[in-house]
C-alpha positions, 0 to 999 in steps of 0.5 A, a space after each residue: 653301891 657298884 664301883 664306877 668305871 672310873 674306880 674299876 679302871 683304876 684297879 686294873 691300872 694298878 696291877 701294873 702302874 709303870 706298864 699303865 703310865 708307858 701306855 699313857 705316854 705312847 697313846 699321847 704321842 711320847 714313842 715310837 714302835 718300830 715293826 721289825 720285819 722283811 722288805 716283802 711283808 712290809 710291801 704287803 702290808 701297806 699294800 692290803 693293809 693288814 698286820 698278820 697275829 701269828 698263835 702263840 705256840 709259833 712264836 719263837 718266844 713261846 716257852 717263855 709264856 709257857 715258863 710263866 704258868 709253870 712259875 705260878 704253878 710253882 708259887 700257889 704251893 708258896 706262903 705266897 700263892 696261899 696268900 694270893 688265893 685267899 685274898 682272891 677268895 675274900 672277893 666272892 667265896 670260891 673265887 680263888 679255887 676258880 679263877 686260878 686252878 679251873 680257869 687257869 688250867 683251861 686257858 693253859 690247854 687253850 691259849 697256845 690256840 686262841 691267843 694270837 700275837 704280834 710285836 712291835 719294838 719301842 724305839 729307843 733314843 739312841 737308834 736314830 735311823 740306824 735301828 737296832 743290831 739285835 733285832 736285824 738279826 732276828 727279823 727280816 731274813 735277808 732284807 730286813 726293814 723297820 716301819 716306824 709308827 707313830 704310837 698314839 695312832 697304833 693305839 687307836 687303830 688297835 683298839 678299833 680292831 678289838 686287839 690288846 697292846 701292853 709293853 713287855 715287862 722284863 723280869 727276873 724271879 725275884 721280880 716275878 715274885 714281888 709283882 705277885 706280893 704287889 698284887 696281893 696287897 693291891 686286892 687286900 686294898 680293893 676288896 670292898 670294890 671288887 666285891 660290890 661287883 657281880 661275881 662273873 665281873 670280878 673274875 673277869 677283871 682279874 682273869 685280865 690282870 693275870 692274862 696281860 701278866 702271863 703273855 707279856 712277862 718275859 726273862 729280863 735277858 731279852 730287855 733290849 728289845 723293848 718289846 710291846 706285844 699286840 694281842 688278840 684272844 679268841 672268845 670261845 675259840 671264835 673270831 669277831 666278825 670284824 677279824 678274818 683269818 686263814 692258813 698262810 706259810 710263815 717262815 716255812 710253817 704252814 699256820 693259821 693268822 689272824 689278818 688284822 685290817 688296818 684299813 681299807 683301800 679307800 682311806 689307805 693313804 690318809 692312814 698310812 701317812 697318819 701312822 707311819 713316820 718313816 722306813 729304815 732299810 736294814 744292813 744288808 748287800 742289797 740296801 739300795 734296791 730295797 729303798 728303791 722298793 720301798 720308795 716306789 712302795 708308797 709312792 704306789 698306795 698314795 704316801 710317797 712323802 714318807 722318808 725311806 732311810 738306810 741303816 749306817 750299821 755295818 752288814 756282817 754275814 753271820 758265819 757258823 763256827 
């Protein structure tokens, strides 16, 4: 008998059990991301509702997801590796030599093109209106905003767009490893039911398990920005018909970005009232005429009941010593 979508689910949940309860949590409404961001893209956004996924090898971030190929590159010569691929094996015979050597090694060739990236930040209780110092200095430039989300509504919105949204785990090498004994052991357990499933099917799902695991596991020294990453692969090096994308300058990096539509102009009120909490200004010399445009912003796209505040943290120019 073929496991029920309930019980595939649940294997997939139980690959990351702390990752899947965070999940829950913000789809029934218990956070807040905060899109760290530059007054100007925060305008466009509201303005042609769309949320721009830069590819990952853009990311100021990227060697990070790089790291973690090399990491299990270097673990398959373990006792653990060997234990990983020979429980992947039980499943369908020749499963391990497939999914982690061929189709790991062609996604690693691949993925920096087809795998397209934005991030969010879960908002902590300690920001308040103030946001977070760290991520003012990495995001904005010179005026710095924060939209701050509702979660559950983000959630629902990316998921009608085809996009994956999962928090970071923040991860030393010990934990790294334990995760990959976890694993182990959670195949071991679900073997029967992954094996009642169809060859291809069972790849896939733990082809997810290892995708979600490898672009959304950074070094535990980035901890503090509570990072979720919102994710979008390409299927055959194709998009949707739903995603459009072009070529757009990016910090000063002629790229290609993938426009996600948040919604169109005819419901652009309603959504932007039902996703957005409220605007931070961040520190910075020209806080006052940035709230204005910010203000003047959404009283234009039909949200002018959205509160605009500014951060109370202190601006400092960042000298070079």
């Amino acid at each position: 008998m073929s496991p029920t979508t309930e019980q595939i689910e649940d294997i997939y949940r139980g690959f990351d059990p702390k990752g899947s309860a965070r999940i829950d949590a913000a789809s029934n409404g218990g956070s807040k991301f905060l899109y760290y961001t530059s007054a100007s893209t925060a305008r466009s956004i509201f303005t042609k509702g769309e949320l721009w996924l830069c590819s990952t090898i853009c990311m100021n971030d990227h060697q990070e997801v790089d790291a973690n190929f090399g990491t299990l590159a270097k673990e398959s010569a373990t006792f653990l590796g060997q234990a990983l691929h020979e429980v992947i094996s039980s499943v369908h015979k020749g499963l391990g030599d497939d999914l982690l050597i061929r189709t790991l090694a062609e996604w690693r060739t691949q993925m920096f093109q087809h795998t397209y990236i934005a991030c969010v930040s879960e908002k902590t209780s300690l920001e308040g209106n103030d946001g977070r110092l760290t991520m003012w200095r990495g995001y904005g430039a010179n005026a710095p905003v924060a939209i701050v989300l509702r979660s559950e509504e983000v959630l629902k919105r990316g998921a009608f767009q085809g996009l994956k949204m999962r928090p970071v785990n923040y991860w030393s090498s010990n934990d790294f490893q334990q995760h990959l004994q976890d694993a182990v052991r959670h195949i071991g357990a679900n073997t029967n039911l992954l094996r009642a499933l169809p060859y291809e099917q069972s790849k896939s799902l733990l082809f997810t398990w290892l995708s979600d695991f490898i672009t959304c596991t950074k070094h535990r020294g980035f901890g503090e920005e509570n990072e979720w990453r919102v994710r979008l692969e390409l299927i055959q090096g194709e998009f949707a018909p739903k995603i459009a994308s072009s070529f757009e300058d990016v910090r000063g990096v002629l790229q290609q970005v993938v426009k996600a539509k948040l919604f169109e102009e005819s419901d652009r009120a309603k959504m932007i009232q039902s996703m957005v909490e409220k605007i931070i200004v961040g520190p910075m010399p020209y806080q006052i005429p940035v709230a204005i445009a910010m203000r003047e912003t959404l009283r234009e796209v039909g949200a002018a009941d959205i509160p605009v505040v500014t951060s109370t943290i202190p601006y400092r120019r960042h000298q070079s010593s």
